[in-house]
C-alpha positions, 0 to 999 in steps of 0.5 A: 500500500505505501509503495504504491502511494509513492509511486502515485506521487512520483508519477505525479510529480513527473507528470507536473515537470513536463507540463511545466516543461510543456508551458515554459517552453510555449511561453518562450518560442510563442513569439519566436520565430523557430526557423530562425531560432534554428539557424542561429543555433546550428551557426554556434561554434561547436567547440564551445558546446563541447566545453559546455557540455565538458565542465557540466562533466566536472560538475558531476565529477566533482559532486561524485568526488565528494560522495565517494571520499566522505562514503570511503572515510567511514569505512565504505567500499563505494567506487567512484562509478558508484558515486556517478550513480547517486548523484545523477540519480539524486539529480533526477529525483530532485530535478522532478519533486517541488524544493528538490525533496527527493533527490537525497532520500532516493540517493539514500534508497539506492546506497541502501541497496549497495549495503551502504549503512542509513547511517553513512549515507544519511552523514554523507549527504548532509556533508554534501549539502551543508557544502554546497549551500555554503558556497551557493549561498555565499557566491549569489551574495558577493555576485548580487552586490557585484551586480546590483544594477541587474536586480534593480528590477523585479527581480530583486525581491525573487533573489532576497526569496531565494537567499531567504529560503536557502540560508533559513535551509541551511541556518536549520540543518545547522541547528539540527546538527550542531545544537540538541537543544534548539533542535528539540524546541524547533520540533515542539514548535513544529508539533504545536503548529501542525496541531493548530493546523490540524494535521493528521498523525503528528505523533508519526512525525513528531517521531520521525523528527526525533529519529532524524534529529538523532542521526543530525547529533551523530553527524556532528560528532563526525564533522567535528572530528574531520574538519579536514574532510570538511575543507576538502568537500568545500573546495571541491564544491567550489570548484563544481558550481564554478563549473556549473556557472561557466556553462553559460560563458561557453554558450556566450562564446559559441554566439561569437560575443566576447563583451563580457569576461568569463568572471561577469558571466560567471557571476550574472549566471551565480546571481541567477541560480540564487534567484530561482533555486529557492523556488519550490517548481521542480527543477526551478522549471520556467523561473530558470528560463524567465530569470536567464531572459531577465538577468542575460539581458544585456549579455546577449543580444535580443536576436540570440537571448532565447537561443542562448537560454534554450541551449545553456539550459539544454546542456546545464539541466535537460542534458542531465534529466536525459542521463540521469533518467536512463541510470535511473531506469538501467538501476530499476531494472537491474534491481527488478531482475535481483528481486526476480531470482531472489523469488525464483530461488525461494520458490525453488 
């Protein structure tokens, strides 16, 4: 019964991704003419794309890196191909579920079917994450200020939201790992509002609070005694958002265009990332479109702007839901297969 709950919801949330895709994509070439569109983008030089598509390589490379050298520290056997798996498959699971929620307890599922401990897997993601909302957060900050003018617009209320969103995120997992006793004041408080609200079966939560609270202390005493590690995965996930951010100055220079240098694309591109990755859509699906045309205006050229978006986008984002869903869909049948002469052997 609950297994077939969630497969309802994650039908569900797939079914509203690509509706989303459907209408971001119909609000953006409505007015375009696609001919057009088409000859711009097959005149781009392909060496660029080919750089693109490289460092978002490196941008999975890196998150893998990080998995795997938290995973072998405590002790666990896990391959970097391995690491490659968990992080395309967190990948799509986040990039399909509102506020990326389903991407960590997929990756959590799937190192459990590796024989990876919760307990490692669960430590290892909070590492990862901790990581990459410091640097996110920190980047989009120093590039707003360096790029004040652009947020002029309206759009400086959807980056305070996202900055909001994302410190308030990581302000919570922080409490949660460090401190026992705000922790269990944030979960008396939670009770008490989902009380008010009326929310069915609060005692069930309020005991998976706990449970996941215990496991938060347990990360502590780790991260604690492992700054090193720490530093490490902080560097390597600067290096991975660099990475990420650069997809769009290779894309700028595939159109020819060399007006801006690869620090202000950069950080325009960091400036949008902290705007729209607050948002809970999945995968931040047309207000990642919407705030690339807003914030790439004067980058690009009105002629090229919906081109450059469509193919940074393509590569940054709709490249790895194709990849990541063909893992994702080689694992289940390989783990159907398994199930399948687990039974046959019982049966015989």
């Amino acid at each position: 019964m609950e297994k077939t709950k969630k497969i309802k919801k994650l039908i569900t949330n797939l079914i509203i991704f690509i509706l989303l895709i459907i209408l971001t994509f119909y609000f953006v070439l409505k007015d375009q003419d696609i001919s057009q569109m088409y000859n711009i983008v097959r005149g781009v030089k392909k060496e660029f794309i080919c750089i693109a598509i490289g460092v978002m390589c490196i941008y999975i490379s890196c998150e893998a890196i990080n998995i795997k050298r938290i995973l072998n520290e405590l002790g666990e056997n896990t391959t970097f191909l391995c690491a490659i798996k968990y992080t395309l498959i967190g990948f799509f699971f986040s990039a399909i579920t509102p506020a990326a929620s389903g991407g960590q307890p997929m990756e959590i599922y799937y190192m459990h079917k590796d024989k990876v401990s919760v307990a490692h897997s669960t430590l290892t993601l909070l590492m990862q994450l901790c990581c990459f909302q410091i640097i996110s957060i920190s980047l989009g900050i120093i590039s707003a200020i360096i790029h004040f003018d652009v947020l002029k617009t309206g759009l400086i209320y959807l980056f305070i939201l996202g900055i909001v969103l994302n410190s308030s995120a990581l302000v919570l997992l922080v409490i949660a790992i460090f401190s026992k006793k705000l922790s269990e004041s944030l979960i008396k408080f939670v009770v008490k509002v989902l009380k008010l609200c009326r929310i069915r079966n609060i005692e069930d939560k309020q005991t998976r609070l706990e449970k996941e609270l215990e496991s938060y202390q347990t990360s502590a005493v780790y991260i604690k005694e492992h700054k090193k590690l720490m530093i490490k995965t902080l560097i390597t996930t600067v290096i991975q958002l660099l990475a990420y951010y650069s997809v769009t100055y290779w894309i700028y220079l595939a159109f020819g265009l060399n007006s801006y240098n690869i620090w202000q694309i950069l950080t325009l591109q960091a400036v949008l990332y902290a705007t729209v990755s607050g948002i809970p859509s999945p995968g931040s699906v047309g207000v990642s479109e919407g705030g690339f045309l807003g914030i790439f205006k004067k980058a690009f050229p009105e002629a090229t702007i919906s081109s450059a978006m469509l193919l940074s986008r393509g590569i940054n984002f709709y490249l790895l839901i194709l990849i990541s869903v063909i893992v994702v869909m080689i694992n289940t049948l390989k783990e159907k297969k398994k199930d399948d002469n687990v039974i046959e052997n019982v049966t015989n």
